[in-house]
N, C-alpha and C positions, 0 to 999 in steps of 0.2 A: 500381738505377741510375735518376733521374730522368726521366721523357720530357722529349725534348728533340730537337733539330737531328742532335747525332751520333747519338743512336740510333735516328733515322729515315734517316737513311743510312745506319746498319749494319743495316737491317731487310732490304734486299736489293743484297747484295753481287752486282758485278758487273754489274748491269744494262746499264752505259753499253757497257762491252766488250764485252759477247752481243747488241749491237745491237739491244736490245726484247726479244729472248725470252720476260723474264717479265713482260713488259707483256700485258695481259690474258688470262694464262694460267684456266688452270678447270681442274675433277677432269676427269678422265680414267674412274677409275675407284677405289675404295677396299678396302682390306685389311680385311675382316672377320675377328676371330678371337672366337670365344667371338660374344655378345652384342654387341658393341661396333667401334666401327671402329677400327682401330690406326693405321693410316695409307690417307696419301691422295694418289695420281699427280694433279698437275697435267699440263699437257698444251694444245697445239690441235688441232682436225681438224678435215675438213671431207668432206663426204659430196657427190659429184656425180650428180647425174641424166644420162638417157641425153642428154641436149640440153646435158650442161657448165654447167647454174641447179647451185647450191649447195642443198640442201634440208637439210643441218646443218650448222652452222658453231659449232667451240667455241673460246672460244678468240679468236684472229687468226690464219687461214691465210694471211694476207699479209707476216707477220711472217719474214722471213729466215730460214733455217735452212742449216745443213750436211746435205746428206741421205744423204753415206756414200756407204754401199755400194745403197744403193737407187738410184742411179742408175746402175748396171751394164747396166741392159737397155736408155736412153739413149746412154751412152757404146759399146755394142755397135752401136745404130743408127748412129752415126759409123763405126764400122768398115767397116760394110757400104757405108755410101755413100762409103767409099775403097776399095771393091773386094774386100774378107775375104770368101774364100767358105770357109765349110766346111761339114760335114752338121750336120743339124738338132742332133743330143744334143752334140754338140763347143762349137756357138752356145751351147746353154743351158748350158755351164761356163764361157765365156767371159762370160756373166751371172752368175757364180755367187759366192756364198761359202761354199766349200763345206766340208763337214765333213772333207776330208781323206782320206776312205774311197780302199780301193787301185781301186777303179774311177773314181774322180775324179781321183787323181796318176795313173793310167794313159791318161786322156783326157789331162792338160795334155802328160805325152809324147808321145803323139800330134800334137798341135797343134804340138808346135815339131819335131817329124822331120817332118812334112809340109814343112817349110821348112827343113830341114836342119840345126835347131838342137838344141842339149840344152842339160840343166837350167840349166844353167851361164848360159846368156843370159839369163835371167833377173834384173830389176835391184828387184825386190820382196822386201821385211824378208823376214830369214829368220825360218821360226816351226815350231811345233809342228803337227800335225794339231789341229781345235777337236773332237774326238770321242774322248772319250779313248780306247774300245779302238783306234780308227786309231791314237791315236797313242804308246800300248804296241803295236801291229802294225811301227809306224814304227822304234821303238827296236827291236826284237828284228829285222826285216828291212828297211831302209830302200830306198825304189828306186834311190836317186841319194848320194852323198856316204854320210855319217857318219849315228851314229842320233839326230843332234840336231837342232837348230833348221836350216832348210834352204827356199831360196824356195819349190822345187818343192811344201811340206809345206803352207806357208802359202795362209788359205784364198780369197787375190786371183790364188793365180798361173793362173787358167784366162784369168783378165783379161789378164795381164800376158804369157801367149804367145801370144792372141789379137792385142795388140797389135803384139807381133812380128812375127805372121804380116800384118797390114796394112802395118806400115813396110815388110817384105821384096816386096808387093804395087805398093806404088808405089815404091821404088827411095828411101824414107827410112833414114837414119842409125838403125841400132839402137844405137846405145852412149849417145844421149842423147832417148831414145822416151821420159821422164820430164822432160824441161822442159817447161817450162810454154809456152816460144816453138817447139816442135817443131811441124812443122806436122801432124803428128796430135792433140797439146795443142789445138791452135787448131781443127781440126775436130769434135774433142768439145764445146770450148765455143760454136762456133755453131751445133752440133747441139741442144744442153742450151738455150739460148735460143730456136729453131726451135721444140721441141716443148713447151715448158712455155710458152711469150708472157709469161714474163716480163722486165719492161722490160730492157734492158742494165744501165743505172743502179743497179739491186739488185742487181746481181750482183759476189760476194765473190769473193776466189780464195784460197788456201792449199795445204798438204802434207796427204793423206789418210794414216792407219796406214802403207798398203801402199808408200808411197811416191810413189803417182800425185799430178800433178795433182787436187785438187776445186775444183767451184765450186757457190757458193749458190746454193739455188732458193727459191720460198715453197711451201708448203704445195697453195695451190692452183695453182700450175703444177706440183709434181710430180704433182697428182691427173689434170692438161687433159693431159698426157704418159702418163700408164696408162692414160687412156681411149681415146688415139692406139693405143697399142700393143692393146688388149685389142679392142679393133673394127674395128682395121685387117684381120685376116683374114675378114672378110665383107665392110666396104665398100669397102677396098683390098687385094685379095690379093695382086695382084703388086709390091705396095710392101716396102722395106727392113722399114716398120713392123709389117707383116704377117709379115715372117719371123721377126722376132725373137718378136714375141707368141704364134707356134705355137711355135715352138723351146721357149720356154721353161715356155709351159701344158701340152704334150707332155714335157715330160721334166723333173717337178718332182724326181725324186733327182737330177739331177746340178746342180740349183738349190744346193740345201742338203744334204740326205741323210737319214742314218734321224735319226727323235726332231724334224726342225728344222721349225718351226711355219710357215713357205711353204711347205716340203714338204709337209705334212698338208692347207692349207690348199687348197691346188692340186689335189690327188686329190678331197678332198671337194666340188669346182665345178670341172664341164668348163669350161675355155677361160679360169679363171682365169689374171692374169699378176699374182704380187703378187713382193716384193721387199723384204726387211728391212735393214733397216741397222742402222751402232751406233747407241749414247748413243740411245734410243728411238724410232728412225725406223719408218716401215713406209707404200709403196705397194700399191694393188692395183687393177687393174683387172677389170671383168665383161664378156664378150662383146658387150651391148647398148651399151654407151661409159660404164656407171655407173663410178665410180672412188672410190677414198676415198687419203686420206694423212692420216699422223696425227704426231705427235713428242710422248713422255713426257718431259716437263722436267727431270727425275731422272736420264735416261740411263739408268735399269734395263730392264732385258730382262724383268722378271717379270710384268708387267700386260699385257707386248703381246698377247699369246694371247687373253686377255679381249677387251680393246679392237679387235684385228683381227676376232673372231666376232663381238661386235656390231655394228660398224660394216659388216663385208657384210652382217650379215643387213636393217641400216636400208638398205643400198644396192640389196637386193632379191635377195640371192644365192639363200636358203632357196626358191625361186618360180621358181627358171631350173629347164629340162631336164634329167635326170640327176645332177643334186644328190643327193649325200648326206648328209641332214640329220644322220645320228648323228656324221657327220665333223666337221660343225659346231659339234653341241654338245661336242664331247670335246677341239674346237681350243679351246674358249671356256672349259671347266673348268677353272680353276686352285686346286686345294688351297691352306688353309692349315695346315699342319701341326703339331702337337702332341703331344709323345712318339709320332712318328711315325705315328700317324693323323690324318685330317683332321677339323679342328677350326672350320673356317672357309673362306672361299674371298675369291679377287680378280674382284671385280665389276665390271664398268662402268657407269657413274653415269648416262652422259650419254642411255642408254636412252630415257627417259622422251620427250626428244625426235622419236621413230618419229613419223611419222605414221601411222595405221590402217591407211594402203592399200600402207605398203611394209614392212610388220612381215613 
């Protein structure tokens, strides 16, 4: 086909709908197999210092994004400043997206019989456990309904009877705790603008997977929000932001659970508060206020493990207290495989960028 006009507008589809996304994207990180690179994650990030300066920026972290499920431990801060009390590992499910394990669907029961509710109140897609032996444990003994798809199973609902348990707090309509005009809706999204400063103006609204309300953040206001949360319990402890940031650095399995790379991520840095989302999200914040957020353009899940160990380690994780450095390098390992050995690995690119004094 000729170069020309249409096949410069078919060189990137979609651009004008994803609002910029792929306006000055850059690698991320790349697929090595064999000798050669096979493929290559685009991506932005952005790495904060304890004072909120950017000291890597890939990319455009000012570029709009959907940030999922990473902004769970945000939308939990709303909770609490409508009054949600519950104990700290119950918090960190209501943050969670969790793999389904029968100690995580035995927290969400808990969470809604503390308020008098069962499964049933639940208004989030029904789904599978994301862990497959959970969710062969699910089929063969389920807790609640049938051994199929079921909210309780699905891995939003620690969110979604948290939220319950706030409507039932302030004396809100549970049957429509999922519009976007509810005024729990509306106290997430002035929470989500509160702690990210990002302008109103950019801010999108839609339907997430689970059903909730989402609204768009940039990049670097999901980063100035994980630093809220990961430093609040030293310079704010008796802050909402403080509790969610222990709750959830304190009990990284009920975050995700076994195998899920926040979970690993969190064990290996005390006081870590990091937060995955889909289509390639990921927050995190470090104790000091350092913070990184990042988003793989691709939506794969397979580079983030790489990309989240190098980017705490440029954010200065490998250097805090109590770090476990093997944890770090084994969260940052990603095989690539070839008649089932590994043949190659997924790298991160944008390395080179460290500075000497925060490698």
């Amino acid at each position: 086909m000729p170069a020309g006009p249409a096949a410069s507008s078919m060189s990137r589809p979609g651009s004008t709908a994803s609002g910029g996304v792929l306006d000055d994207a850059a690698p991320l990180a790349e697929v090595i197999r064999g000798d050669l690179v096979e493929s290559v994650h685009l991506g932005h990030l952005v790495v904060l210092d304890p004072a909120g300066r950017p000291v890597i920026q890939v990319g455009n972290p000012t570029t709009p994004i959907w940030a999922r499920s990473s902004l769970k431990p945000l939308q939990l801060v709303a909770m609490l400043r409508a009054g949600l009390e519950l104990p700290d590992r119950l918090l960190a499910l209501a943050a969670a997206s969790h793999n389904g394990e029968r100690f995580h669907l035995e927290g969400v029961l808990q969470i809604l019989a503390s308020r008098g509710l069962g499964p049933d109140a639940l208004r989030n897609t029904p789904d599978l456990p994301l862990y497959p032996p959970a969710a062969l444990e699910w089929h063969m003994a389920p807790l609640a309904g049938g051994p199929g798809p079921a909210p309780l199973a699905q891995n939003c609902s620690g969110k979604h009877a948290a939220m319950l348990a706030t409507c039932l707090t302030q004396g809100w309509d549970i049957e429509t705790y999922l519009s976007s005009e509810h005024p729990l809706q509306r106290a997430v999204r002035a929470t989500i603008l509160d702690l990210t400063g990002d302008a109103e103006v950019v801010m999108h609204a839609t339907v997430d997977g689970c059903g909730a309300p989402l609204f768009s953040t940039t990049l670097l206001g999901l980063a100035r929000a994980f630093s809220v949360l990961s430093a609040a319990p030293t310079v704010d402890l008796r802050s909402h932001e403080a509790r969610v940031g222990r709750a959830v650095s304190a009990h990284p399995d009920m975050v995700g659970g076994t195998g899920r790379d926040a979970t690993l991520a969190m064990q290996a840095v005390p006081g870590l508060v990091a937060k995955d989302g889909a289509e390639g999200v990921y927050a995190a914040g470090l104790p000091d206020g350092s913070a990184i957020a990042f988003k793989v353009l691709d939506g794969s899940a397979r580079s983030r493990p790489a990309i989240l160990a190098a980017a705490l380690r440029a954010a200065g994780a490998a250097g805090l207290p109590g770090v476990y450095p093997g944890g770090l390098d084994g969260l940052g390992r990603v095989p690539v495989l070839g008649g089932g050995r590994p043949v190659g690995e997924v790298r991160a690119v944008f390395a080179d960028a460290y500075t000497e004094g925060r490698r």
